[in-house]
N, C-alpha and C positions, 0 to 999 in steps of 0.2 A: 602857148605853153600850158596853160589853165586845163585846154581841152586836151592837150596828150596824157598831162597827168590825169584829170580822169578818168579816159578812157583805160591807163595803165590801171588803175584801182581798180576800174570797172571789170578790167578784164581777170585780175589778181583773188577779188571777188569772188570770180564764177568758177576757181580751182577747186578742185579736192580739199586741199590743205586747209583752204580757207572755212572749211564747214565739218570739217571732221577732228574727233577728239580722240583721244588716247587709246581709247577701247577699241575704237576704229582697227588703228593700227594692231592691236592685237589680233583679232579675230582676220587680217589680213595673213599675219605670219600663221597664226592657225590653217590657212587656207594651203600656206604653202607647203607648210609640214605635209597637208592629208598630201597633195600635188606632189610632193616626194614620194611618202608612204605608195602611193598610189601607180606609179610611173616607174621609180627605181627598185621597189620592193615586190612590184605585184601585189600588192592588199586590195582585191576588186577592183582594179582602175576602170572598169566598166559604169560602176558605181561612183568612186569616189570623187574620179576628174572631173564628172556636169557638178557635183553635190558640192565643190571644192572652190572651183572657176564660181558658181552662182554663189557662194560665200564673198567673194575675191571682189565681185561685180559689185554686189549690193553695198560691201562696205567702204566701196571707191564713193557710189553714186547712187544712196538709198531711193533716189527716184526713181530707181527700174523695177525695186517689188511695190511703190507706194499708190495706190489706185489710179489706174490709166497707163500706170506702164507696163513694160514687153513682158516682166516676169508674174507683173499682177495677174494678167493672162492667163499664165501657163498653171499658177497658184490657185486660180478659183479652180478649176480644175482635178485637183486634189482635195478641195474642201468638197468638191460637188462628187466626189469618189469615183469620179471617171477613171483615171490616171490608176490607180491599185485596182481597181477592177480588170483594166486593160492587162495590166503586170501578169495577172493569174490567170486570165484566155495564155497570153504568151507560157507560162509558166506549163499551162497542163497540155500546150503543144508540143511543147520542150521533154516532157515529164514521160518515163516509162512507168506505167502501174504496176507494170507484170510480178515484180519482186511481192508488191504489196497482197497482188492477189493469190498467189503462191501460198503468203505465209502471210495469212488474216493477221495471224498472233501479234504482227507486227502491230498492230490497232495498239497492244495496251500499250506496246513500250513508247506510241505517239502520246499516247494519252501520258504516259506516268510523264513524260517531260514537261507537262503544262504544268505542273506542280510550281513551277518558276513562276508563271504568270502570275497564280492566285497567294501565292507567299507574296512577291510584290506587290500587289494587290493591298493585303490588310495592312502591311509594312509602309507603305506612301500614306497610309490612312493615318499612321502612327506619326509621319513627320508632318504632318498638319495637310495636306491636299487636302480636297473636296474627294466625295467618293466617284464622281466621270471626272476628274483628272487623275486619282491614283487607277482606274479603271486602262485610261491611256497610257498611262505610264508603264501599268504593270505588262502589256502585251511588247514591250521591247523585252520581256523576257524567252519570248519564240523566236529571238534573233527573225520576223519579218517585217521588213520596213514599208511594205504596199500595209501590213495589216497594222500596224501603227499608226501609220497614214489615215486612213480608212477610219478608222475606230475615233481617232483624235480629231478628224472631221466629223464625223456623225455625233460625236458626244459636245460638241460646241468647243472644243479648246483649238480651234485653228488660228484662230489670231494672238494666243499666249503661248500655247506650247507645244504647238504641231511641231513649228524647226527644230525647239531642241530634242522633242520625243523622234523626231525622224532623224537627226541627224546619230545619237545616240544609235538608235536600232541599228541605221547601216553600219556604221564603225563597228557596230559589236559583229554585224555577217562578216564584214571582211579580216574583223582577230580571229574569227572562228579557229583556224591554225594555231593562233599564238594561247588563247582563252583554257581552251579545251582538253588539248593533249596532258598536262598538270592535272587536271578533276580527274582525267578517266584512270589516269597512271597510280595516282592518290588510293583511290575507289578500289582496284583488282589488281590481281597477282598476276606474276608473269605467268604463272601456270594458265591463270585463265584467259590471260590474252593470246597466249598459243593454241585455243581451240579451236581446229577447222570444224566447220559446219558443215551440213551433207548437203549437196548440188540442190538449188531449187527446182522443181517439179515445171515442166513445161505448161503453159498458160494461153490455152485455145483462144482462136479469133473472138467467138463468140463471147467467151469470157472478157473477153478487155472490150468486148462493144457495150455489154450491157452492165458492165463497171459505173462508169460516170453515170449512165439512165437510173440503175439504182439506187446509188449514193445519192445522186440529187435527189430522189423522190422520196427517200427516206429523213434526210436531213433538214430538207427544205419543209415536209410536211411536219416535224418536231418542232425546228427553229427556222421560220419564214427570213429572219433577221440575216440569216446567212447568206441568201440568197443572191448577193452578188459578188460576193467570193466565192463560192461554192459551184454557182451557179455557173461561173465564168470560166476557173479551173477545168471544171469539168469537161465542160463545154470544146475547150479546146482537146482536153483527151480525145474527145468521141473524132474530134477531127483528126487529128493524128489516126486515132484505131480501127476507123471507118473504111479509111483506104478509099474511099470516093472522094475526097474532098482535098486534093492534094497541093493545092493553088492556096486554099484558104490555112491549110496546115502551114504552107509555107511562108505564109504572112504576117499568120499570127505569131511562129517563133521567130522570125528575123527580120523583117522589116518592118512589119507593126509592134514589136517589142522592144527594138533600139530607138524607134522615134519615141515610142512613152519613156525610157529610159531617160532621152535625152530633157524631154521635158518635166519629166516629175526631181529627175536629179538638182536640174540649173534651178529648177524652181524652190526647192525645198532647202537648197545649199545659202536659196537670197532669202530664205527668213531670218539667218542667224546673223542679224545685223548686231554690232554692240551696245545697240539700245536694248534690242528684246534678249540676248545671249547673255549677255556677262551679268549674271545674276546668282544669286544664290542659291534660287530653285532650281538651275540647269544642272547645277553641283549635285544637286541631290538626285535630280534626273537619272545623271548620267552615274551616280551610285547605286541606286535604285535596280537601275538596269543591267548591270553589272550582276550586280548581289542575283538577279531574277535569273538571266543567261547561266549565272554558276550552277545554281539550285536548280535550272532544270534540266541543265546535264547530270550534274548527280542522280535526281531523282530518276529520268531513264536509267544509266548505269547502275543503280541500284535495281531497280525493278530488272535489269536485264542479270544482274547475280540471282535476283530470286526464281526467275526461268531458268537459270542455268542450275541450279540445285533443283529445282521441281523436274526439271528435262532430264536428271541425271549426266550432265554435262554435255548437252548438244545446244547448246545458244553458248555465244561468246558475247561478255557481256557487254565489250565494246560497243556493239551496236544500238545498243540504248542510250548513246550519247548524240545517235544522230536524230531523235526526238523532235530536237529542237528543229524548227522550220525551214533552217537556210539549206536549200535544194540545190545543188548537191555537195554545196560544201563541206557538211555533215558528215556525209555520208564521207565522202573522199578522206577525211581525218581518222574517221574509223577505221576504214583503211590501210594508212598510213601508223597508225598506232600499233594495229595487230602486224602488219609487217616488218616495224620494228622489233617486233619479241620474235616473229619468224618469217623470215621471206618469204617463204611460199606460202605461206598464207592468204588467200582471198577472200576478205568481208563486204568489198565492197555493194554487190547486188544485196547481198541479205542485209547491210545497211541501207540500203534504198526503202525498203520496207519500212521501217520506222521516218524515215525520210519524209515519207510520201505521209504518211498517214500525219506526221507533226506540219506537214500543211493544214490539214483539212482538220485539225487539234487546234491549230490557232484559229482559225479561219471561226470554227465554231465557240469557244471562247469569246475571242469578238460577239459573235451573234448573240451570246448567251450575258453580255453585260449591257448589251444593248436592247437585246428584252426584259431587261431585268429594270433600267432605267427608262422603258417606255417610250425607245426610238426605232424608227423604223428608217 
């Protein structure tokens, strides 16, 4: 009897229940919310379900992210900046520049959105961060989570606050719908969200081949830092616009893009265990982040009213909310905004412009806190 009942113990021991505490369980029911949101909602389920499920895993059985196991794996990987480098080959496979190269102009309304990042920035500085974790922090204001990623590895916070600055960032790509439509509505008039814009200008072979060959050489010889975001976006551009390379174009948008999906998501979902998440700093994180996403929609939409009074009303200013980095969610909102004031309205390409360019806004961001603090 002695030895059944221990074996009963023994086995009773080796449960879940037996080693997990209250916060546990919360950050399981978190799991499931995103797993709803994600599944019944549509809110990026691309994103959410690996980032959700690797939530779910970790706080069943924290030995799957704890050195030696499957997700510690998939996790150095992210810290080694593979994983967000990879995202942005797939990303500029995926990606049409033509809008961007059409209408340059689009550059500032990328740039004016970064204004989120560096308000978060001094703002995290204010709630007590270090300046390379309110530097990580402040880049979940480009709504992207590889540059989040990325940035929060190279600045040493991978083992405190990569999970919650990643999990943060993607949650806020996938409100993009919910976040955004309120700022831009706030910001402009019906009258100006009813302005059609005149057809973009067609955009030669040549032109999209030596797109990415200049950006890189321009960027990279500025800010070297950039170089693997920059360098990798691009990279896949040129494969797409090359038209010789149609195997490797094909790889990098679809089947070498869902496998990094799958791996950086389940990986980054098993940091937010209730040890490292349920904290007071995530609070703030995840405020932080928020406040930076809001501020850099406004500030596009505002810079995109001051084009549209400088243009004598040819930019609708809608499209300076797609700034912000999430490709092409962005854009599709602005979209959907100006077709709301009038159907036949179509922003969407001339918001791709700004789109395109609040990658290569964050991406350089990044580069430029991270020369700034002397990592390469």
């Amino acid at each position: 009897m002695d030895y059944i009942w221990n074996t009963i113990q023994n086995l009773g021991a080796q449960t879940a229940f037996a080693n997990l505490y209250w916060g546990n369980f919360v950050m399981i029911l978190v799991a499931c919310v995103f797993l709803v949101l994600a599944i019944k909602f549509g809110f990026e389920p691309l994103l959410l379900v690996p980032i959700s499920f690797g939530m779910l895993l970790a706080n069943m059985f924290p030995g799957i992210i704890a050195e030696g196991g499957l997700l510690h794996f998939f996790y150095m990987l992210d810290e080694w900046s593979i994983l967000p480098s990879l995202i942005f080959l797939g990303v500029g496979a995926m990606t049409d520049f033509g809008p961007l190269i059409a209408n340059p102009k689009s550059f500032l309304l990328g740039a004016a959105a970064q204004f989120g990042i560096y308000s978060a920035y001094f703002l995290a500085i204010l709630f007590g961060f270090s300046d390379k974790a309110a530097a990580a922090i402040s880049i979940i204001g480009g709504a992207d989570g590889p540059t989040s990623i990325f940035l929060a590895g190279k600045l040493g916070m991978g083992g405190t606050l990569m999970g919650p600055i990643a999990v943060a960032a993607y949650s806020y790509m996938a409100l993009v719908p919910v976040i955004q439509p309120p700022v831009m509505k706030l910001l402009t008039t019906e009258k100006e969200r009813k302005i059609k814009m005149e057809q973009l200008r067609p955009v030669s072979k040549l032109e999209r081949i030596l797109f990415p060959v200049v950006v890189t050489i321009v960027v990279v010889l500025i800010l070297p830092t950039t170089a693997p975001l920059v360098g990798m976006l691009m990279l896949g551009n040129l494969f797409r616009e090359s038209g010789v390379v149609k195997q490797l174009t094909e790889t990098a948008s679809n089947a070498l893009m869902y496998i990094v999906v799958i791996l950086l998501g389940t990986s980054v979902g098993a940091t937010t265990t209730a040890q490292s998440f349920l904290k007071v700093s995530t609070l703030q994180i995840v405020v932080l982040g928020l406040v930076a996403f809001i501020v850099g929609t406004a500030a596009g939409v505002i810079f995109g009213k001051i084009m549209c009074w400088a243009t004598k009303g040819k930019v609708n200013p809608l499209i300076g909310s797609a700034g912000v980095s999430a490709v092409p969610m962005a854009a599709r909102v602005s979209q959907k905004v100006g077709a709301e004031a009038d159907p036949t309205n179509f922003l969407l390409m001339h918001a791709m412009g700004p789109n395109v360019a609040g990658v290569i806004g964050t991406a350089v961001a990044a580069g430029t806190f991270m020369a700034i603090f002397g990592v390469m």
